[in-house]
C-alpha positions as CSV (number, residue, x, y, z in Angstrom):
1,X,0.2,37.5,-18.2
2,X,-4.0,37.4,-17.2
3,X,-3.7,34.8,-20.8
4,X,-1.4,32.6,-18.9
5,X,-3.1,32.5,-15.9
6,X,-6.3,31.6,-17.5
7,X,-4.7,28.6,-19.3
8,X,-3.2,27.9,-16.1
9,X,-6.7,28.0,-14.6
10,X,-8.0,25.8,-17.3
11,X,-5.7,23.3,-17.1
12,X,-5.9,22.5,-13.2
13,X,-9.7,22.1,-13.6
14,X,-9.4,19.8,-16.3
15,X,-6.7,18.1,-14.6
16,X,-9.1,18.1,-11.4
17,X,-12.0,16.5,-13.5
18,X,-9.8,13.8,-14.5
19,X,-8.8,12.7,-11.2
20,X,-12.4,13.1,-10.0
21,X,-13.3,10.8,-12.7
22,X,-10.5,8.4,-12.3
23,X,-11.4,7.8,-8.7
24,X,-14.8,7.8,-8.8
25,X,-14.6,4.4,-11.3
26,X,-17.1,2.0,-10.0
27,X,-14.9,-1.0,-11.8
28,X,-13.0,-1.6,-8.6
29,X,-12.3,-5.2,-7.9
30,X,-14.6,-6.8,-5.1
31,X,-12.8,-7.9,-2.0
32,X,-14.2,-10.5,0.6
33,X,-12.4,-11.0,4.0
34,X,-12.2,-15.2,3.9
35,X,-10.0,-15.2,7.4
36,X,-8.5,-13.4,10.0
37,X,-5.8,-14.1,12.6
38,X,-3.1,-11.9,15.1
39,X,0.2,-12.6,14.6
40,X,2.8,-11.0,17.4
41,X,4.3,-7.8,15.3
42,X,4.6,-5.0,16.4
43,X,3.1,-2.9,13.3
44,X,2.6,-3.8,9.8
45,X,3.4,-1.1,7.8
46,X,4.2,-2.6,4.8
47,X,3.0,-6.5,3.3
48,X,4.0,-8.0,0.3
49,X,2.7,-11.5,-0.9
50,X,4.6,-13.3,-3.6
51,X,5.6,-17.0,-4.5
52,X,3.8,-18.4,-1.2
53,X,5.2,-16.0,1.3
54,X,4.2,-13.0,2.9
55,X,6.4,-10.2,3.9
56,X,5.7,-7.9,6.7
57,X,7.7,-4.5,7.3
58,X,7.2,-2.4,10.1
59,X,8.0,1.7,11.1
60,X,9.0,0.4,14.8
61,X,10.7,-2.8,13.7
62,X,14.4,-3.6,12.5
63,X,13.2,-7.2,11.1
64,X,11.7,-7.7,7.8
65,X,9.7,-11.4,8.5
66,X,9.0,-13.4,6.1
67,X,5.7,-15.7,6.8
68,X,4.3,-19.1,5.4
69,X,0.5,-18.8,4.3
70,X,-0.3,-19.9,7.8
71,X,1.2,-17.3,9.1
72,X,4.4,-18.9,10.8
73,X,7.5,-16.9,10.4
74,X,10.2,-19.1,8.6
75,X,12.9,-16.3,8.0
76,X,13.7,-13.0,9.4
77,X,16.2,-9.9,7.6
78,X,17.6,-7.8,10.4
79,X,17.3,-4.2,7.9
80,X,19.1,-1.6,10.8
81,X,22.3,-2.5,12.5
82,X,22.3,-3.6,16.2
């Protein structure tokens, strides 16, 4: 029993190290804030760009909008019923 334990032991402080290690990478990909506007949503818990448009979810929201790359909405998906 004490044998397993110790393996058990081992194996969440190697585990540990690798996660340390994986986080701590210092290849992460360089971001730079180009522009910033307020669009009228109430949150935006979720945002997913792909093929030109942006979509925004929200926690407080029934819509899932659907934006141009300006920003406009040009479609809306009601998700919850009225």
């Amino acid at each position: 029993m004490l044998r397993c334990l110790k393996c058990k032991n081992n194996l969440l402080l190697l585990l540990g190290a690798v996660l340390i290690q994986a986080c701590s990478s210092h290849h992460a990909p360089q971001l730079t804030l180009i522009s910033s506007s307020k669009i009228s949503y109430p949150s935006g818990s979720g945002v997913a760009y792909r093929d030109g448009k942006i979509y925004i979810i929200g926690d407080d929201s029934p819509w899932l909008y659907i934006l141009d790359t300006a920003l406009r909405v040009t479609d809306s998906v009601r998700l919850t019923p009225d």
